[in-house]
N, C-alpha and C positions, 0 to 999 in steps of 0.2 A: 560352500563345499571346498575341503583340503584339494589342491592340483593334486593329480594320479601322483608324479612324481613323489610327490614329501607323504604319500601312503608306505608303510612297508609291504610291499607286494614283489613275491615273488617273480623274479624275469620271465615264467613263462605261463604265467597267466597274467599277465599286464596286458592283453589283449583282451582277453575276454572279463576281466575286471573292468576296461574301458566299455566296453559292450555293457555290462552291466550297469554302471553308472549313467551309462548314454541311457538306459530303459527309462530311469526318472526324470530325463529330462523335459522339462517344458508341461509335466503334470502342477497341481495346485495340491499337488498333496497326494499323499496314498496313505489307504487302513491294509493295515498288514496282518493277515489271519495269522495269529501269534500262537504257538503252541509251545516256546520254550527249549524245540529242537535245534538243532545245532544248523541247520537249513534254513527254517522261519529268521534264527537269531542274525545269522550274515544278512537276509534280504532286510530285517530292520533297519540292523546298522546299516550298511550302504541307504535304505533310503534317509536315514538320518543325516547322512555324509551331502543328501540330495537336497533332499526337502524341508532339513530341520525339523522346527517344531510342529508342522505339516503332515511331520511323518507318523503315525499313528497307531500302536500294536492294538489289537483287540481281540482278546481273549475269552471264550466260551466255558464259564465255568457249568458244570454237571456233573453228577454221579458219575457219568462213565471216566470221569479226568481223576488221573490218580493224585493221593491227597499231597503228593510233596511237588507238585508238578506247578501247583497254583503261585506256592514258596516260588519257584524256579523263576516261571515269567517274571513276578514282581522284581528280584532282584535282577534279573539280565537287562527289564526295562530300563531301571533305574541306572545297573552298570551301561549301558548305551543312552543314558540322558532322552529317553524318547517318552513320551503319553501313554498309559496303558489304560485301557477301558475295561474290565471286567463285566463280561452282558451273562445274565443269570439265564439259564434253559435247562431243558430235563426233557433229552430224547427216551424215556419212559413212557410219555407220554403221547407217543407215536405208535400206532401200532404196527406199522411195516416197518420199522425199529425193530420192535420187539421181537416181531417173529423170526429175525436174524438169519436170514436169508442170504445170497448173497450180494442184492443190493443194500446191506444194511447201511453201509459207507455211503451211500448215496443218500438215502434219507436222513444220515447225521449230519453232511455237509448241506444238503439243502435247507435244513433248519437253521443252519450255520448263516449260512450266505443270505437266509430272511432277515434273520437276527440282526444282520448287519446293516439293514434296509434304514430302519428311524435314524442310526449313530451315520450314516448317510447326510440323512436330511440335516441333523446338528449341526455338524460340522463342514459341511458342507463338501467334503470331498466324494466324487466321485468312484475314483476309480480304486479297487479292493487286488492286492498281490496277495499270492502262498509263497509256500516253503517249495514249491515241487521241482526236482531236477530230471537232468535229462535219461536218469538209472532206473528214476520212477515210471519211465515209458513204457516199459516191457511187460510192467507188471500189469496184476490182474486190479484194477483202481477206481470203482465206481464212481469214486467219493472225484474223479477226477472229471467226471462228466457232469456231474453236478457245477462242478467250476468254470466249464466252460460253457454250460447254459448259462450263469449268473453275469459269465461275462471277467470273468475274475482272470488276471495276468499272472503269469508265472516267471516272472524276470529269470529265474535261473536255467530255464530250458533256454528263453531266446537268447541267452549267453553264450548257452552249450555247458553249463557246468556241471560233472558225473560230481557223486558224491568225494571221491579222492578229493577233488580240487575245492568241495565245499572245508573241508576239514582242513585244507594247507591254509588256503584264504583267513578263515576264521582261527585259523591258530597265530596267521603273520600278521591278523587286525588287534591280537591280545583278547581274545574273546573267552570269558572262562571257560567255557562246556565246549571249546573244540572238538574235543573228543569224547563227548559224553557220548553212552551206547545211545543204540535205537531205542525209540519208546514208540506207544501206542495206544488208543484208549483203553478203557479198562473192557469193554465189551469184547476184546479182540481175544481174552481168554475164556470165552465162552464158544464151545463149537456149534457152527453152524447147525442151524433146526433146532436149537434147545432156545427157548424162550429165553429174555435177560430179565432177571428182575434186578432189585436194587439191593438184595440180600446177596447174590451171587456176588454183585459187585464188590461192595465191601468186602466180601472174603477174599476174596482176591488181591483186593487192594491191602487189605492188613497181612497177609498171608507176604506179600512180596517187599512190603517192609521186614518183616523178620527177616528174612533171605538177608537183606539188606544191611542190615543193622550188623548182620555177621561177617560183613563185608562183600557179598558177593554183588558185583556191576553189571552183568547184564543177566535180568532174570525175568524168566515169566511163570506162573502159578498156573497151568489151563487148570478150569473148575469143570469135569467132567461126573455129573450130577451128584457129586458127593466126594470123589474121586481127584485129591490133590496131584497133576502133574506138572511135577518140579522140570523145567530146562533154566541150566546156567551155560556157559562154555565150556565148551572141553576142556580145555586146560584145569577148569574149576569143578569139574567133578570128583576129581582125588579128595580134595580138601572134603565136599558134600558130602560124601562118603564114608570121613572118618569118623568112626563106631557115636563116641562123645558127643560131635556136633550133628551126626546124623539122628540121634536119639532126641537130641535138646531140638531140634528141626521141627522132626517128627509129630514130639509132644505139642509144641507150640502150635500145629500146624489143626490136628486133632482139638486143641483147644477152641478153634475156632470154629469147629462145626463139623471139617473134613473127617470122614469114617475112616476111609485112607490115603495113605501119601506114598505117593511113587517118582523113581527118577526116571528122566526121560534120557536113556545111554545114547541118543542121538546129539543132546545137549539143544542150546539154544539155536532155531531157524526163525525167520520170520515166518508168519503165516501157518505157525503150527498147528494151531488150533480147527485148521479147517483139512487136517491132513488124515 
């Protein structure tokens, strides 16, 4: 492990960076529920800073994980030098999944935290971290209760770190996706009470690479049974809007199944899709 000192860390989270660091200590290791976000990414690195080659990401591939996200882990592992396990699942195959409830999050994480159970015994570590800080408390988070039955640590809470301080951290560690938007599985564009299938998924997921590919950063597709709704940022709706790209949009959008495509003038919230 680098002394805190020779890190570049900001003067005023050098304290709660030390907190952080003190979390790994004296573990034989930790599997770090890796999603590729910019929260999971910092709890790696530090434990890699920790535990080395010990430190271990492990990644849930499934339909509901959108398709460039898989891309994402693999390089972020590989830029932080840590192990990445790729464990193959399919919460389809759940039916209190499917029925998209509002424990949905909780039976994806528990399938999660099973999943995690054999690459346990492999390897022999115990103990399993997330991504979750302490902004995520407030929220409505199943998928959080599921982690604390499994028993699962959240080093950034017992740090104190709000998400600000994840983005300072991870931009002063040189971490690519500092700033990359929010993401989410791909179910979360599905509203509550409407079944998930693996056909919505996809649409979804192709639909919000188009957005993509046109440059827009933070985007979500909700699939309201047929019913494309588009949220980007505010700031990004001018552009959405103009006649040419809103036509090429549109059509691409149509092409994929959707009967129609609308914008959402509120732009992008978390958790729209259940609003």
């Amino acid at each position: 492990m680098q002394a805190l000192h020779l890190l570049p860390i900001p003067q005023d989270l050098r304290h709660k960076t030390a907190t952080l660091l003190d979390c790994f200590q004296g573990l034989d290791g930790v599997l770090v529920a890796f999603s590729g976000g910019v929260d999971s990414t910092l709890v790696l690195k530090i434990a890699a800073e920790v535990s080395g080659s010990r430190a271990i990401a492990v990644t849930a591939a499934s339909p509901t994980l959108p398709h460039d996200e898989l891309d994402a882990v693999r390089q972020l592992s590989e830029e932080i030098g840590a192990r990445l396990i790729v464990a193959s699942t399919n919460q389809l195959d759940i039916e209190e999944f499917v029925q998209n409830d509002a424990m949905r999050c909780y039976h994806c994480k528990t399938d999660l935290y099973r999943l995690l159970a054999p690459i346990q015994q492999d390897t022999g570590i115990a103990t399993i971290v997330d991504g979750a800080h302490v902004d995520d408390l407030g929220d409505d988070r199943p998928g959080m209760q599921a982690a604390r039955e499994f028993g699962v640590r959240s080093p950034l809470v017992e740090a104190g770190f709000r998400k600000a301080d994840v983005r300072t951290l991870a931009q002063a560690l040189g971490l690519s996706n500092w700033d990359k938007p929010a993401a989410a599985c791909l179910s979360s564009r599905i509203p509550r009470g409407t079944r998930i299938t693996e056909q919505k998924l996809q649409r979804v997921d192709q639909a919000e690479r188009v957005l993509k590919e046109e440059g827009f950063r933070q985007v979500r597709v909700r699939d309201h049974e047929g019913i494309a709704r588009i949220e980007v940022d505010c700031n990004e709706l001018p552009a959405l809007l103009e006649p040419v790209l809103r036509d090429r949009v549109t059509q691409s959008l149509k092409a994929l199944g959707f009967q129609f495509v609308t914008v959402d003038l509120e732009g992008y919230r978390p958790g729209g899709s259940v609003r």
